[in-house]
C-alpha positions in Angstrom: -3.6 -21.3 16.4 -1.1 -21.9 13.3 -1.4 -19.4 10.9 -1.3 -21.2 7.2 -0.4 -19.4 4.4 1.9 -16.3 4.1 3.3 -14.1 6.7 2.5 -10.6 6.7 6.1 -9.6 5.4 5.6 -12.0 2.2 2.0 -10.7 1.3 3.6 -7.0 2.1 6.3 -7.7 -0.2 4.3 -9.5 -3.2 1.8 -6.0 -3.3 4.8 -3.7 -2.4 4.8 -2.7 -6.0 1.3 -2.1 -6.2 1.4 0.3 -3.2 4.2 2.4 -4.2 2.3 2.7 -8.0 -0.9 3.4 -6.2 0.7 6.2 -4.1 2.6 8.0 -6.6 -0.3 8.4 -8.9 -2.2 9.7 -5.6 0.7 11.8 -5.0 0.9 13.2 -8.7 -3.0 13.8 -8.7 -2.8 15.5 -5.0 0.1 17.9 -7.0 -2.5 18.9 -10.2 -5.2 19.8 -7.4 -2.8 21.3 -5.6 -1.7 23.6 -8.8 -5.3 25.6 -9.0 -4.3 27.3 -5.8 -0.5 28.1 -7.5 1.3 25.2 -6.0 3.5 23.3 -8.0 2.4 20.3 -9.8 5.3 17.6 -8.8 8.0 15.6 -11.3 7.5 12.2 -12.2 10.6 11.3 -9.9 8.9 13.5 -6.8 5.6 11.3 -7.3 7.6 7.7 -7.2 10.0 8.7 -4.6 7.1 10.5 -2.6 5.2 7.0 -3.5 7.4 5.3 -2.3 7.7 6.4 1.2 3.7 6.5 1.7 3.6 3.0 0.1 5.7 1.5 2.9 3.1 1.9 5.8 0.2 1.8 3.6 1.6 -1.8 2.1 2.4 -3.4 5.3 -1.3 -1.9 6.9 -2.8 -3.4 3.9 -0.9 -7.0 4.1 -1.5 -7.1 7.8 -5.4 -6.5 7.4 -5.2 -9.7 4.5 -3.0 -11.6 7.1 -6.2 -11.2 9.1 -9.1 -11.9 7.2 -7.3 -15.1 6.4 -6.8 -16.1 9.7 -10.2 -15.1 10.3 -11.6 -17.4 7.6 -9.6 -20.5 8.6 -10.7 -19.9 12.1 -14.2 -19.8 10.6 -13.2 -22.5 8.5 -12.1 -25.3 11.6 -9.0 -25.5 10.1 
């Protein structure tokens, strides 16, 4: 079956920036709870850049699971 619509890498890249913004405020929150047991509560650049790295594989897991539930729905679809 054709797959319509966007490949995995496009819909990975279009919410790329949403990943990385998700995982460095996950990042900076893991750091404050982190802190009550006197570890240190990480920068704003440690949060992006840590973001950043856990937003690659948690993007491209993310578009690949909307890559299927579209090809899931056309397939329901007849399409």
């Amino acid at each position: 079956m054709t797959e319509y619509g966007w490949s995995t890498g496009k819909i990975a890249l279009a919410l790329f920036p949403f990943g990385v913004g998700a995982a460095a405020v996950n990042v900076f929150f893991a750091s404050l709870i982190f802190s009550w047991i006197g570890g240190p509560v990480a920068s704003l650049g440690w949060s992006i850049g840590l973001g950043c790295l856990i937003g690659v594989p948690a993007t491209w897991y993310f578009a690949h699971h909307i890559r299927y539930m579209m090809t899931t729905a056309d397939k329901e679809a007849g399409t």
